[in-house]
C-alpha positions as CSV (number, residue, x, y, z in Angstrom):
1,X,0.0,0.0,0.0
2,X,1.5,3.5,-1.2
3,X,0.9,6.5,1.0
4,X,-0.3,9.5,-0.3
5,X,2.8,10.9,-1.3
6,X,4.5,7.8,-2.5
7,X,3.9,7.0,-6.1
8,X,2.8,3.4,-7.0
9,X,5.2,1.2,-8.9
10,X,5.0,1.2,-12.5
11,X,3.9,-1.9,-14.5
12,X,1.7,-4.7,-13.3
13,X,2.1,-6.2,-9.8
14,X,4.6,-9.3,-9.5
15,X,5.8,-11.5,-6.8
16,X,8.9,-11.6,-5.3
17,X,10.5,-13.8,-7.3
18,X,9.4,-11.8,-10.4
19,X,6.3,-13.2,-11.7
20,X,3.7,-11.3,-13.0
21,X,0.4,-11.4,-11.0
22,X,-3.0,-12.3,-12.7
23,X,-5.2,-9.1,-13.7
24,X,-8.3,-8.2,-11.6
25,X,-10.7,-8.0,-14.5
26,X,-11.0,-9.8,-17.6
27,X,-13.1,-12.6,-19.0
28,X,-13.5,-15.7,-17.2
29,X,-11.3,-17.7,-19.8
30,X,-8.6,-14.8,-19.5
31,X,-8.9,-14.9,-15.7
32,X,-8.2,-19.1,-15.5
33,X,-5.8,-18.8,-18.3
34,X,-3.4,-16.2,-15.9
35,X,-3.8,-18.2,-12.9
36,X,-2.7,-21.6,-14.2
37,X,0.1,-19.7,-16.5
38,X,0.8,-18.1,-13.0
39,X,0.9,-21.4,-11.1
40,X,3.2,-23.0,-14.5
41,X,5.6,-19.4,-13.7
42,X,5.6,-20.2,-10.1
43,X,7.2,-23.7,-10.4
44,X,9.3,-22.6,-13.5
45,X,10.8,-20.2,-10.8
46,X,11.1,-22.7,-8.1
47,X,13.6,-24.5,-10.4
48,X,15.7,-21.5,-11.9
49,X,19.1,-21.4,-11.3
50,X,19.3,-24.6,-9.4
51,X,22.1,-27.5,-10.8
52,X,21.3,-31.0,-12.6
53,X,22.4,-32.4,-9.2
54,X,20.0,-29.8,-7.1
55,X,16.7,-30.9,-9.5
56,X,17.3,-34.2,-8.6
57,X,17.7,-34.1,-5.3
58,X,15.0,-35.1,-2.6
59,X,15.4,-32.4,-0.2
60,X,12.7,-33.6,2.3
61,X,13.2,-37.0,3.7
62,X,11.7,-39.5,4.2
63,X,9.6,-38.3,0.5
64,X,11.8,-39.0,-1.9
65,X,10.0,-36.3,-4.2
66,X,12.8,-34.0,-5.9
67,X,12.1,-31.1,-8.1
68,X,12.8,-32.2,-11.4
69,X,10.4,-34.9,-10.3
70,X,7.4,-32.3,-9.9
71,X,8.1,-31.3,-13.5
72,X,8.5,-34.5,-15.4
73,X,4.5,-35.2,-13.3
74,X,3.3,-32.0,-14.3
75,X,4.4,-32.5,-18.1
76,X,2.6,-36.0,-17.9
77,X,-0.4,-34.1,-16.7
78,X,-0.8,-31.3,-19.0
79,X,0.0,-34.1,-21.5
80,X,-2.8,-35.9,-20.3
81,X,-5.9,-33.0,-19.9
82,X,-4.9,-31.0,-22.9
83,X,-3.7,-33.5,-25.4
84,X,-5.1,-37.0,-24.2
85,X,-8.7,-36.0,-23.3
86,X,-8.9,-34.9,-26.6
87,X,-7.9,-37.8,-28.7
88,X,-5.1,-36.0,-29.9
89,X,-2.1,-38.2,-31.5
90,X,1.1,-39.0,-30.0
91,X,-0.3,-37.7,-26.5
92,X,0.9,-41.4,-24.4
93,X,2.5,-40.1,-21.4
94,X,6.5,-39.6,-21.5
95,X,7.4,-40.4,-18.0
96,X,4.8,-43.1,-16.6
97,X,3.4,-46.2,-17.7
98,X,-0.2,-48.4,-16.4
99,X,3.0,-51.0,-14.8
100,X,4.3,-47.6,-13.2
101,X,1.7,-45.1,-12.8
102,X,4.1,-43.1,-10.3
103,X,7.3,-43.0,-12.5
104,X,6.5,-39.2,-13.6
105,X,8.0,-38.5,-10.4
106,X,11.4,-40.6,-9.8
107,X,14.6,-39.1,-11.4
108,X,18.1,-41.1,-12.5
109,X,21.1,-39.9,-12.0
110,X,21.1,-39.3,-16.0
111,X,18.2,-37.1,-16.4
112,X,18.9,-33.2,-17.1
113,X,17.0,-30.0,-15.5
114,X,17.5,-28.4,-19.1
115,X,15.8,-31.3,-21.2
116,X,13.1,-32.2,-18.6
117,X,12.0,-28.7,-18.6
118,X,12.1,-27.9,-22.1
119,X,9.6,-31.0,-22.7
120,X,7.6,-29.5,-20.0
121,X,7.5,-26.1,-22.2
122,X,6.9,-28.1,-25.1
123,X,3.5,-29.4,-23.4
124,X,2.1,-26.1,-22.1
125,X,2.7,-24.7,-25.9
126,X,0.9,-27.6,-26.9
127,X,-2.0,-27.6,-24.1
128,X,-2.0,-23.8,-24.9
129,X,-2.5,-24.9,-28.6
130,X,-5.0,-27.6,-28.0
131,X,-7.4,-25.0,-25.6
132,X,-7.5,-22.2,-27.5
133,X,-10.0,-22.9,-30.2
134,X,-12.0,-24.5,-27.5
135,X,-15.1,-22.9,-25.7
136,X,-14.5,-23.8,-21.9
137,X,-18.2,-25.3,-21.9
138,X,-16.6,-28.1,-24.7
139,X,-16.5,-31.2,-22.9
140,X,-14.5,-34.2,-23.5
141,X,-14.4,-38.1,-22.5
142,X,-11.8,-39.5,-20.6
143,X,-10.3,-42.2,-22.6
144,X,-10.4,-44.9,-19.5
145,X,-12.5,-43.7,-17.4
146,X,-16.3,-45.0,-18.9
147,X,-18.5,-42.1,-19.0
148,X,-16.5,-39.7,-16.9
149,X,-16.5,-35.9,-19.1
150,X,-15.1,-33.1,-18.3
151,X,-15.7,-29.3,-19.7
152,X,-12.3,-27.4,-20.5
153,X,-12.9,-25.0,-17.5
154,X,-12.7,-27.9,-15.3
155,X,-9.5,-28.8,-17.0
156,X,-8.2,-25.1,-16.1
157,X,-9.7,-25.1,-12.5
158,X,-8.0,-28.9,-12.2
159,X,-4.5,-27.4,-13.6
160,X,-4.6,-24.5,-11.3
161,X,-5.4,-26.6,-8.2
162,X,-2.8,-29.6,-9.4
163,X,-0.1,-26.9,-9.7
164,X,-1.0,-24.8,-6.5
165,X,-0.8,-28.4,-4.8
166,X,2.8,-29.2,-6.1
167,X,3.8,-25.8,-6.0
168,X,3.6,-26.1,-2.1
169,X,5.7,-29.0,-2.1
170,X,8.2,-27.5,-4.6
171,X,8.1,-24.5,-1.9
172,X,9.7,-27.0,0.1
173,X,12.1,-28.5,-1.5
174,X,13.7,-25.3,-3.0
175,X,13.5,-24.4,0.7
176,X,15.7,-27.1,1.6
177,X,17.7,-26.8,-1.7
178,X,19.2,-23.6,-0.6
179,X,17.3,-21.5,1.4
180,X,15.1,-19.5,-1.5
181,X,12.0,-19.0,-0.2
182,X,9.2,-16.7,-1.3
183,X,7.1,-16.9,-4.5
C-alpha cells in the first residue's frame, strides 16, 4: 500500500520472485488462463538457477519427491488433460506407464533439469495450442475412465489446483535446496 505521497510502482504487480500477478478483470477464460500460467511461472521459478544435481535431489526426507520430479508429473499431466482427453495423436505419457503409474515422479542420475523442462515447455505450448479454439463449456471423454466428461474449465480449474498443490511442495524442496524462499 502506497501513502499518499508515495507514487505506486509502475507496471503490473509481480511476486517476489518476479512473476507477474494475474489481472483483476477480464473474461472468465482470461482470468483461468493467468492463474494456471501463473501457477506453470511459479514452479518454472522454483527450479531457476538450481544444478542437474539440485533438480534431482530429494530435499525432504523421508519423501523421496525432488524437483525435477514435480516437473516430469506435471508435463505428464498437462499431456494428459490437454492433449489425451482430446484424442489427440502422440499424447501417451513420457514419463509413466499403467505398470508404473508413479514414475513421472522418480529421477536417475542421467536425467537433465535443461531437457526435462524444455519437454515441459513443449506441453504447455501444446496444451496452450489444443485450448485455444475450444469454448470452456466443450467437454471431452476421458479415454479410461467409462463415461466420466469433463468441460475445458474444469481442466483449467484442475491445472490451477494440481499446480498450486505441487507448488507447495516444490516450496519445500527449494527451501531445503538452498534457502530460497518466497514466490
Amino acid at each position: 500500500m502506497t501513502s499518499q505521497n508515495e507514487a505506486a510502482p509502475e507496471g503490473p504487480p509481480t511476486t517476489l520472485s518476479g512473476v507477474r500477478l494475474p489481472e483483476g478483470t477480464g473474461s472468465e477464460r482470461q482470468i483461468l488462463q493467468q492463474w494456471r500460467d501463473l501457477q506453470r511461472a511459479t514452479l518454472a521459478a522454483k527450479c531457476e538457477g538450481l544444478s542437474d544435481e539440485q533438480l534431482r535431489r530429494a530435499a525432504a526426507p523421508p519423501s523421496e519427491l525432488t524437483l525435477l520430479g514435480l516437473v516430469r508429473h506435471m508435463t505428464d499431466v498437462e499431456r494428459h488433460w490437454f492433449r489425451r482427453m482430446w484424442r489427440e495423436e502422440d499424447s501417451a505419457p513420457l514419463y509413466r506407464t499403467p505398470q508404473a503409474p508413479n514414475d513421472d515422479f522418480s529421477t536417475a542420475e542421467a536425467d537433465k533439469g535443461e531437457e526435462t523442462l524444455a519437454a515441459w515447455r513443449r506441453e504447455i505450448d501444446r496444451a496452450r495450442e489444443s485450448a485455444a479454439g475450444r469454448s470452456l463449456d466443450e467437454v471431452a471423454t476421458h479415454p479410461h475412465r467409462t463415461g466420466w466428461r469433463t468441460s475445458l474449465r474444469w481442466m483449467y480449474t484442475h491445472m490451477i489446483q494440481e499446480y498450486a498443490r505441487h507448488n507447495g511442495h516444490a516450496d519445500l524442496l527449494r527451501e531445503r535446496i538452498d534457502g530460497q524462499t518466497g514466490f
